[in-house]
C-alpha positions in Angstrom: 120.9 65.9 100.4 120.5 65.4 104.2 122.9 66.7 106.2 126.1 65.2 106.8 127.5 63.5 110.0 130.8 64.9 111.7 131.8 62.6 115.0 128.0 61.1 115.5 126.4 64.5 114.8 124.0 65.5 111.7 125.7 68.5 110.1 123.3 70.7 107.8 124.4 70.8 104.2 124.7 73.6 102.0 121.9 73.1 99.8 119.4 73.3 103.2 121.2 76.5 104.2 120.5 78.3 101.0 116.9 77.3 101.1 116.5 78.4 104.3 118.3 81.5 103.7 115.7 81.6 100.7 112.8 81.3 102.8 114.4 83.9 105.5 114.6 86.9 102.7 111.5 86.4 100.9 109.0 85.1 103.4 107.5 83.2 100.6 108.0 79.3 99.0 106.9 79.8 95.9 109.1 83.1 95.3 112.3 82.1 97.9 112.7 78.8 95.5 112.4 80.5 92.0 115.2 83.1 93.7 117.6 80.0 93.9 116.1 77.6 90.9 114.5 74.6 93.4 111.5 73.0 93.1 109.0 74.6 96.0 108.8 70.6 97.3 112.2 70.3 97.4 112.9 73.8 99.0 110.0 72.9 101.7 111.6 69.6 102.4 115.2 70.8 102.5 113.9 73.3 105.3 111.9 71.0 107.0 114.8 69.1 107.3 117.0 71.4 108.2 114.7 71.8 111.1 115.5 68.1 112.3 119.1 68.0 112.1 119.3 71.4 113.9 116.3 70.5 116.7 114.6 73.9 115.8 111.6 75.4 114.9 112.8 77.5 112.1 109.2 79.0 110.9 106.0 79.9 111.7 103.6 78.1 108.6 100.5 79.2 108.3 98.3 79.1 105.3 98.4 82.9 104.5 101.7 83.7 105.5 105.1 82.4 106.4 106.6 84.0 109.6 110.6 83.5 111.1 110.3 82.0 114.7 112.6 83.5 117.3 115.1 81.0 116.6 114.6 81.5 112.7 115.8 85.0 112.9 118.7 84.5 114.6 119.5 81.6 112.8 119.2 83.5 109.0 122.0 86.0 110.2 124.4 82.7 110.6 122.9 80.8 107.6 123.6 84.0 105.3 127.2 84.4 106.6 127.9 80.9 106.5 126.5 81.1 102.6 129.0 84.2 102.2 131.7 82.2 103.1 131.6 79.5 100.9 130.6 81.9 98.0 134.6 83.7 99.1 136.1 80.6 99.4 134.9 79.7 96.1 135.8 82.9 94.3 139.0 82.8 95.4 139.8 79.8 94.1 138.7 81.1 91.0 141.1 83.9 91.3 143.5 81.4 92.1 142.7 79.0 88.9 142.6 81.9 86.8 142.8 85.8 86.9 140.9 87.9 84.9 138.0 85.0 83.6 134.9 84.5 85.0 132.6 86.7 86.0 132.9 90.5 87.5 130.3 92.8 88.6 130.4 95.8 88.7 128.2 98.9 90.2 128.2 102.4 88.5 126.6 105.6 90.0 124.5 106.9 87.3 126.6 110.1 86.8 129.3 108.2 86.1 128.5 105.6 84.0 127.0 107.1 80.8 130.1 109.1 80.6 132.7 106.7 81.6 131.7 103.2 80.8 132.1 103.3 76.5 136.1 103.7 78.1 135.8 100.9 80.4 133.8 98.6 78.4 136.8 99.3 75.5 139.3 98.4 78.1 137.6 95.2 79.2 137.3 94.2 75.9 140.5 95.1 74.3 142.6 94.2 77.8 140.0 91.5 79.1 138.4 89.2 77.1 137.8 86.4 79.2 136.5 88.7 82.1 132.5 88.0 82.1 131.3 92.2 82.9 128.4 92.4 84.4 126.9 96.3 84.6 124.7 97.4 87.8 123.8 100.9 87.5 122.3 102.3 91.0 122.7 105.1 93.7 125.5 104.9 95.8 123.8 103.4 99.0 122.5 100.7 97.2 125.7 99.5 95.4 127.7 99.9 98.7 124.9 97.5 100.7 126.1 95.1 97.0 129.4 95.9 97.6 129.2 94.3 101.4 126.8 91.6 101.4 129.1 89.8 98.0 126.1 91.1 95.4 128.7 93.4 93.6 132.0 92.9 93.0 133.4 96.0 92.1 132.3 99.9 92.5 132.9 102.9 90.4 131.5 106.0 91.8 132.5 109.2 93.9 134.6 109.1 97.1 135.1 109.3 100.0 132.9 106.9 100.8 133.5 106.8 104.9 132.6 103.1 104.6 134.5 100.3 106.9 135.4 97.3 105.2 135.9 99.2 101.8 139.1 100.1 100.1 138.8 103.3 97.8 141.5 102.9 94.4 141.5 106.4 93.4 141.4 107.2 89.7 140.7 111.1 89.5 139.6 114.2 90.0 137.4 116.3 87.2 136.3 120.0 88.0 133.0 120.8 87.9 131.4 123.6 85.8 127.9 125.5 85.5 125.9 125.3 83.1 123.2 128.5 82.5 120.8 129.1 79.5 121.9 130.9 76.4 121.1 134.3 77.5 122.5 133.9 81.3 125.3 136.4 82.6 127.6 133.6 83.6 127.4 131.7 80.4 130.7 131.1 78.7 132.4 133.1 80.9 135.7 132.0 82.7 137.4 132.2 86.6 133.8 132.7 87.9 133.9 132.8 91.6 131.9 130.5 93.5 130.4 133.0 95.6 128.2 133.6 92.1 126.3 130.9 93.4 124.6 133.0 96.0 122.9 135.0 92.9 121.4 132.1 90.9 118.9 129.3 91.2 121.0 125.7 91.2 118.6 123.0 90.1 119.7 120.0 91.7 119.0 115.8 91.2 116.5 114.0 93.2 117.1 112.9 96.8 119.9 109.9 97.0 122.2 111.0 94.0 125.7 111.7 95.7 126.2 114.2 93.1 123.3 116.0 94.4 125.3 116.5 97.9 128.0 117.7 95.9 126.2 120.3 94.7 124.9 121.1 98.2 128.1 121.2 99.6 129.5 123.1 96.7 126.8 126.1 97.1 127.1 125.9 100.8 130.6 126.7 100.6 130.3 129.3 98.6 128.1 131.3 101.4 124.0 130.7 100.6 121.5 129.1 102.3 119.9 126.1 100.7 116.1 126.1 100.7 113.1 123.9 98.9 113.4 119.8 97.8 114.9 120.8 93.9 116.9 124.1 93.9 119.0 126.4 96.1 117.5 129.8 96.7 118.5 132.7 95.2 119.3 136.9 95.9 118.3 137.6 92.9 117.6 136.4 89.2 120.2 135.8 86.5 118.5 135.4 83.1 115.4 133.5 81.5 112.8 132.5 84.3 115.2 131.7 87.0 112.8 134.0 89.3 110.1 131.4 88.8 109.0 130.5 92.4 109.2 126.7 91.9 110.5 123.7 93.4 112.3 121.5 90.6 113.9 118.2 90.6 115.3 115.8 87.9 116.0 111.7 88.6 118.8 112.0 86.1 121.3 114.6 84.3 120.0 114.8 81.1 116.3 116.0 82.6 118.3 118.2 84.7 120.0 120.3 81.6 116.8 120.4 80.0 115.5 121.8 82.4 118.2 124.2 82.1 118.0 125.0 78.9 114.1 125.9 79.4 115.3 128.7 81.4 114.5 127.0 84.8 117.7 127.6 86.6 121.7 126.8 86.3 123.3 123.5 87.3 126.0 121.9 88.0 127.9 119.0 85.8 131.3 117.3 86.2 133.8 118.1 82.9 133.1 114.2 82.4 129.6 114.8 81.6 129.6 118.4 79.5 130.2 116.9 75.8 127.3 114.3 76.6 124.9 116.8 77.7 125.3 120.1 76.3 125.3 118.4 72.9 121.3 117.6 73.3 120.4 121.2 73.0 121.3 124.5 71.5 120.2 126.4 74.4 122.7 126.0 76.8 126.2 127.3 77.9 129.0 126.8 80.0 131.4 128.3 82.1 134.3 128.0 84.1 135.1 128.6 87.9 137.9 130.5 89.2 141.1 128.1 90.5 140.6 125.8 92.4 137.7 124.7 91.0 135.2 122.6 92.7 135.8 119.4 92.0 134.9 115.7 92.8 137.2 112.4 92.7 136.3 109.1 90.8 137.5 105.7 92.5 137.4 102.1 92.1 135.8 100.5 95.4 136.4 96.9 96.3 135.6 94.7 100.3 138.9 95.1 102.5 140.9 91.4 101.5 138.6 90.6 98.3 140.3 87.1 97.1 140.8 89.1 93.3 142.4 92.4 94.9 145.6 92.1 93.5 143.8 92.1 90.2 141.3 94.8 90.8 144.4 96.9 91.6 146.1 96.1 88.4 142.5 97.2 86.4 141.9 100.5 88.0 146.2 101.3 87.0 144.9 100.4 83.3 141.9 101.9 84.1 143.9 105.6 85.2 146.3 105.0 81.7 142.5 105.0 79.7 141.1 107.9 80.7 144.1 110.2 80.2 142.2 111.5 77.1 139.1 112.5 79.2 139.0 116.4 80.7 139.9 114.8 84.1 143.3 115.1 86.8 144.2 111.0 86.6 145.8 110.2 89.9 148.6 107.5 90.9 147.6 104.4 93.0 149.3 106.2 96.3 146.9 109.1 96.0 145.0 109.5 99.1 141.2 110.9 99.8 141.8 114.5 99.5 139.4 116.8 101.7 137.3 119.6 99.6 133.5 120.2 99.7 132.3 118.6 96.3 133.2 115.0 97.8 129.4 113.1 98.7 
């Protein structure tokens, strides 16, 4: 389509916006028009022309590479919000039409969502049929840049988040406890203190999990200095090989408490993942931290004015009424962020 007139003057239509937007991300025809389903003709020509109605240069062709002119690069930033626009305007008439059809994406922090999603799928599919989920599973910095640039609709991972243009739904808070090797001093044992944590190993997640600077904060709290990529240093050993002089890390929890069982070291795990884990091997244990326990709070996050908030409000209160059988503290809607050192 070429671009429309408005009093005398060419107007650039959607469809050449998106391919230049296209073109903009991926520096590339052949890949920028599979990303949107054109025809790499018709997404060169829709540029091209895109180019006349607007009097610019938009890129730089050259027959390795594709390169964004001066005015190309400022011109993407526009294109992209005008393209974010039109996609609100258009969910929100959906919203409008219809609450709680179509489709809804959603991000989960991978140490929440082995442990809370059979809940959440149940609700959506008891409460929800008509709701289209779609699951993204990914650290927390990536689903917030989903959150803002309209990839994701909806985020359910640990707050506070600190992030503008996001509005946190609390849904509650779980303790966390540590979890040693079979023959460890602290296993099974209740009201530890969290200055214990000075005289053990912590193996920790890899770099980016939030729960990871939970654990950081946690230990740092409790007095010790933090040392290596994988585990907090120790005073003194506590059972099994936890003197080993090694660096350890583990991309997800379930390495992480086999690793624990193997004698490596203790960790860390939120109540919401214990059953879950501690099942997988024998050689494990848990125990309990003296009041108040360290803790970390579970939210709903959605964009500041999303078209469906009234409806994403209305899931994370069915969402609280769920998980009341969980081992978790489910908060009211008016809860605010609560300060403590286990929050990312």
């Amino acid at each position: 389509m070429v671009g429309t007139k408005t009093h005398g003057r060419r107007q650039p239509s959607l469809s050449q916006l998106r391919a230049f937007a296209a073109v903009a991300e991926h520096l590339h025809f052949r890949d920028a028009a599979a990303s949107i389903g054109m025809s790499q003709p018709a997404l060169s020509g829709a540029v091209a022309t895109l180019e006349e109605v607007l009097g610019v240069t938009l890129l730089e062709r050259t027959t390795r590479r594709v390169l964004l002119s001066p005015a190309g690069e400022r011109l993407a930033v526009r294109a992209k919000a005008v393209l974010a626009e039109v996609g609100a305007l258009l969910e929100e008439a959906e919203a409008v039409r219809a609450p709680f059809t179509g489709v809804l994406r959603l991000g989960v922090i991978p140490t929440v969502a082995p442990y809370l999603l059979p809940t959440v799928l149940g609700l959506f599919h008891d409460r929800y049929p008509q709701l289209d989920l779609q699951v993204n599973e990914e650290q927390t910095a990536s689903l917030l840049e989903g959150l803002t640039s309209g990839r994701l609709d909806l985020l359910l991972l640990a707050v506070p988040l600190g992030a503008p243009g996001v509005v946190e739904l609390p849904l509650f808070d779980e303790d966390f406890v540590l979890v040693t090797p079979l023959d460890h001093r602290l296993g099974g044992r209740q009201g530890i203190p969290r200055q214990a944590l000075r005289e053990v190993n912590v193996l920790l997640l890899d770099e980016g999990h939030c729960l990871r600077d939970q654990a950081l904060d946690i230990c740092r709290e409790a007095g010790r200095g933090i040392s290596g990529a994988g585990r907090t240093s120790s005073a003194e050993g506590g059972g099994g090989r936890e003197g080993v002089p090694v660096t350890t890390t583990a991309a997800g929890l379930s390495t992480l408490v086999q690793l624990v069982a193997g004698g490596l070291g203790v960790t860390l795990l939120p109540r919401t993942a214990v059953k879950v884990e501690t099942a997988r091997s024998e050689e494990l244990r848990t125990g309990f931290f003296a009041d108040p326990a360290p803790t970390r709070r579970v939210a709903l996050a959605m964009r500041a004015g999303a078209a469906r908030g009234a409806e994403y409000e209305e899931l994370a209160e069915a969402l609280r009424k769920a998980l009341r059988s969980l081992p978790v503290r489910v908060l009211g809607p008016e809860a605010g962020q609560r300060p403590g050192v286990a929050h990312p």
